[in-house]
N, C-alpha and C positions, 0 to 999 in steps of 0.2 A: 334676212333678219326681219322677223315681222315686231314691229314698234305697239305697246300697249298703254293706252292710259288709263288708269284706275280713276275710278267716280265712285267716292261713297263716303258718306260724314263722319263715318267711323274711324278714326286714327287705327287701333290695331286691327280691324279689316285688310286695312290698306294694307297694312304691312306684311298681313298673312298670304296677301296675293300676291307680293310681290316675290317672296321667300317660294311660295309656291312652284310661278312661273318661270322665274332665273337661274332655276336649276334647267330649265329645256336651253338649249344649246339657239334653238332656232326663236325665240323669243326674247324680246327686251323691253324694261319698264322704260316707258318714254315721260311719264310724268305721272302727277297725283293730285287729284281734285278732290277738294273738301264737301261741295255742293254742285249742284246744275247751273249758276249762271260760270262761276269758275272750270265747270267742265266744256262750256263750251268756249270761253275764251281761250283757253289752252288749247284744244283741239285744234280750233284757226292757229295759233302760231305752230303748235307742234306738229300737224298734219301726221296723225299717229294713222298705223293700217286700221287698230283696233279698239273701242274702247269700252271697259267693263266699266257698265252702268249699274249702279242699285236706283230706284224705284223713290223710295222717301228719302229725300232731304232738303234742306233748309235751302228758301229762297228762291229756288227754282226747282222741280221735280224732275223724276230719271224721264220722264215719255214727253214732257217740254223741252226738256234739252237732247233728247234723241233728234225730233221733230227738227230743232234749229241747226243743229248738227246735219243730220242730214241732206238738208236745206244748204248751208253754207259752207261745208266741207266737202266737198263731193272725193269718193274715193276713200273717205271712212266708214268703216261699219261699226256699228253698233251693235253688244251684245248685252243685254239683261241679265243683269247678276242679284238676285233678290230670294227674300226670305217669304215673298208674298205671290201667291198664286191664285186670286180669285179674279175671277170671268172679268172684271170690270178693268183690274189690274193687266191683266193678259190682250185687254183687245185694245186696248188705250195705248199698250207698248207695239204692238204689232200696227195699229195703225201709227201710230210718227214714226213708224219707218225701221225699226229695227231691226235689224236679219235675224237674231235670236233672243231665245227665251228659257234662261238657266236658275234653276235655284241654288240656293249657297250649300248646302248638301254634296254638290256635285262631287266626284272624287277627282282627284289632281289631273290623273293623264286623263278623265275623260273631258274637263275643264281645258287641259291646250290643247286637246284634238280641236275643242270647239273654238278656241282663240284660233285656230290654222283655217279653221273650214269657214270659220266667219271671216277669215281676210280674203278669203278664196271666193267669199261673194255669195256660200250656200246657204241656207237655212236652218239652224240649230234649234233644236225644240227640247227641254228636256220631258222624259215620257209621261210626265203626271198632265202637263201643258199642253202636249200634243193631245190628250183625248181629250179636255177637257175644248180647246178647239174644234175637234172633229165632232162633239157633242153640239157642242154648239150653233154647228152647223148644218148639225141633221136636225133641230131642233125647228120647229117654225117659228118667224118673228114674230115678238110679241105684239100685240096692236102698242100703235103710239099712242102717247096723252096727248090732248090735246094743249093749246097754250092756255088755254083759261086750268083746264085740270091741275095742268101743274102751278099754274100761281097760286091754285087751292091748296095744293100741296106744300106746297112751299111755307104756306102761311101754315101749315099744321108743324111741318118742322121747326119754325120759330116758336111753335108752343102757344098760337092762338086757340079760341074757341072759333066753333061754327059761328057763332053772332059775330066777336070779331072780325073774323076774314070776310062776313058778309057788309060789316060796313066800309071796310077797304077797299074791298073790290067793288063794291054799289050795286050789289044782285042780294036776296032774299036768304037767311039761313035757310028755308027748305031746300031753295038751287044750290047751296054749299053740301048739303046732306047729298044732294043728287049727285052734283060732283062726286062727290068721297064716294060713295058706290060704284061707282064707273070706275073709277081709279083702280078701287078696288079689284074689281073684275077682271080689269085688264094686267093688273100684276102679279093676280095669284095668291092673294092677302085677304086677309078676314080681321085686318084692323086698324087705326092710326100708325101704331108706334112702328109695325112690321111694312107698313105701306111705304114708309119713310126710310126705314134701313132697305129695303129694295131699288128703289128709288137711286139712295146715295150710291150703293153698288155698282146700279148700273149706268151712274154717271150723268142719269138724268137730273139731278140736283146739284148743285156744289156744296163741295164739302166744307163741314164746319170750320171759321179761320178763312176760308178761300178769300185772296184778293186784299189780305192785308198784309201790313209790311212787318 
């Protein structure tokens, strides 16, 4: 019997996955977390094979509490269950550690093959995921910012001017102009507002809210 814990803030999610999967013979709901810090507390006590992670929710997120998971459960896998598939979402869940990567689209039996194959320890990708990896990877890395670029940056996300962020950081509005050029170039943008949703994206920035309670 492979044991499943549900992650995800949604009340009738949960329950739709639950209805889903306990119709398979070889599966069972072993519990249900609301958020990421309660998905991982549950995990340590329930030591579930398997547990269906969503990505957004309150208080802790799906690829921090994969990460801790990981970390402190050894012998759990992790499977990404979300409605969100962009580059930044995908590489952030694959690095803390998760064997898989599903959207909530998925159809039923191909959803517990993947609960079976993610306790079995394999890889589960669903196919939009899988190229957008394999793209990714054929892709060259982008040059990095540097740490001043991005405190430039940063201060443009907050919505300063070039004067502003030049009296913050104690360097000249034409060196903030310079910065922002470079920036520029290096992420493929032709302006503030687009330089900054790229940015957030790719996880080079934190996102709005981050870090409060």
């Amino acid at each position: 019997m492979i044991r499943v814990l549900l992650a995800d803030d949604h009340p009738v999610v949960r329950s739709g996955l639950a209805a889903l999967l306990e119709v398979e013979q070889d599966l069972e709901i072993a519990g249900e977390a609301g958020d990421g810090e309660e998905a991982v507390s549950l995990a340590k006590v329930l030591r579930p094979d398997v547990v269906l992670m969503d990505l957004r929710m309150p208080r802790m997120d799906g690829a921090a509490a994969t990460a801790r998971i990981v970390a402190e459960v050894p012998g759990t896998r992790v499977l990404v269950l979300t409605t969100y598939d962009t580059d930044a979402d995908i590489v952030r869940a694959v690095e803390a550690g998760a064997t898989g990567y599903l959207l909530k689209d998925t159809p039923r039996r191909e959803l517990a093959d993947a609960v079976r194959a993610a306790a079995r320890g394999e890889t589960v990708l669903a196919p939009p995921v899988a190229a957008k990896l394999v793209t990714r990877m054929r892709s060259p890395a982008p040059e990095a910012l540097t740490p001043r670029e991005l405190q430039v940056l940063a201060g443009v996300a907050r919505g300063l001017t070039n004067a502003d962020i030049g009296r913050e950081l104690f360097i000249g509005e034409s060196t903030v102009k310079t910065h922002l050029l470079k920036v520029f170039a290096k992420l493929g943008v032709d302006d503030r507002t687009r330089a900054v949703t790229v940015a957030l994206e790719r996880g080079l920035l934190p996102a709005p809210g981050a870090g409060r309670s």
